[in-house]
C-alpha positions as CSV (number, residue, x, y, z in Angstrom):
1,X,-12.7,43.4,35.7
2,X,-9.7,44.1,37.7
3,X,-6.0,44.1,35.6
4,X,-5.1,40.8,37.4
5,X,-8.6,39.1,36.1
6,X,-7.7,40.6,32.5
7,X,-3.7,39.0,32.5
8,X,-5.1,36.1,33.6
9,X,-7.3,35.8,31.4
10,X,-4.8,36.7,28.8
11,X,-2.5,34.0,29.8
12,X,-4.8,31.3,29.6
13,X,-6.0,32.8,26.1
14,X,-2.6,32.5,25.2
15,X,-2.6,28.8,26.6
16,X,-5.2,27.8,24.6
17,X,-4.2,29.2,21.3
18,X,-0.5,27.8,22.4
19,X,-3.1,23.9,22.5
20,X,-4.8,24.9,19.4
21,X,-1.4,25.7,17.3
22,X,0.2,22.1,18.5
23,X,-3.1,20.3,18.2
24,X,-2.9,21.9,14.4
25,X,0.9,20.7,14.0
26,X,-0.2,17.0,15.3
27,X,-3.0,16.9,13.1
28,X,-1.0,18.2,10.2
29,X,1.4,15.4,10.8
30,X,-1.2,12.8,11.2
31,X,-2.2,13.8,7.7
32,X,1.1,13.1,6.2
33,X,1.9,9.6,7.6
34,X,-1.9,9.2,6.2
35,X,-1.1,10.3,2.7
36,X,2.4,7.9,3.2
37,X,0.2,5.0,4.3
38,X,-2.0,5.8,1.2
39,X,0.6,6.0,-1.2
40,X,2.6,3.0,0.2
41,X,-0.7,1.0,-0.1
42,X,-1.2,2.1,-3.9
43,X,2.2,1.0,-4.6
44,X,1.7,-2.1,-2.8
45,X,-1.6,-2.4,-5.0
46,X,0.9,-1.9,-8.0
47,X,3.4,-4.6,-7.3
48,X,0.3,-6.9,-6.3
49,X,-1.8,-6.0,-9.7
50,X,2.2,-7.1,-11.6
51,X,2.7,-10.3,-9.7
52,X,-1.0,-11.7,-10.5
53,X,0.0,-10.8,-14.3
54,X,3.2,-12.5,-14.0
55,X,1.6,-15.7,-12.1
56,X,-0.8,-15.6,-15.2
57,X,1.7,-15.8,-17.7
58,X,3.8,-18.1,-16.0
59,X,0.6,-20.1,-15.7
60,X,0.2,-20.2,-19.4
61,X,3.5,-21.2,-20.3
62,X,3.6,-24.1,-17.6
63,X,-0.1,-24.9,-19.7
64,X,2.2,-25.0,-23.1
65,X,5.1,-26.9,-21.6
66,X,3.0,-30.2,-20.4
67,X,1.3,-29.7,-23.4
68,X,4.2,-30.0,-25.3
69,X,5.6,-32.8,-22.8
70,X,2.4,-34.9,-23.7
71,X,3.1,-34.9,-27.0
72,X,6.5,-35.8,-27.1
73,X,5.8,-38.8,-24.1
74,X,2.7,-39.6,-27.1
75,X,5.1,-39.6,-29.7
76,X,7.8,-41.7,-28.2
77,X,5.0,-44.3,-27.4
78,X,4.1,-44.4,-31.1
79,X,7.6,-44.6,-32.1
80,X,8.3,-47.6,-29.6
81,X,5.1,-49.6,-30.5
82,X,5.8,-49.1,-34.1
């Protein structure tokens, strides 16, 4: 090999590990806006898992209010056919 065949093929050596280093950084990145994604989605899962508990007790308590509604509407009928 002569020295020019050698520096060239140094250079593009050099150009691929120059690729290989930035396809490394944009993979890197790529894996944090994954782990972001991921851990925006678990907190999403959070606040989701919170408001099907809160819907559940509102649920209840609107259960217990007409509940108690009917009786007093029942009572008031006693009370005005009596």
């Amino acid at each position: 090999m002569t020295r020019e065949m050698l520096e060239e093929l140094l250079e593009r050596f050099t150009g691929m590990m120059e690729e290989m280093q930035d396809i490394r950084e944009n993979g890197n990145h790529v894996n944090q806006l994954i782990l972001k994604t991921e851990n925006r989605v678990n907190e999403i899962e959070t606040d989701l898992s919170g408001l099907q508990q809160n819907l559940r007790k509102l649920d209840q308590k609107f259960i217990l209010v007409e509940s108690l509604m009917r009786t007093k509407v029942k009572r008031q009928i006693i009370r005005s056919v009596s």
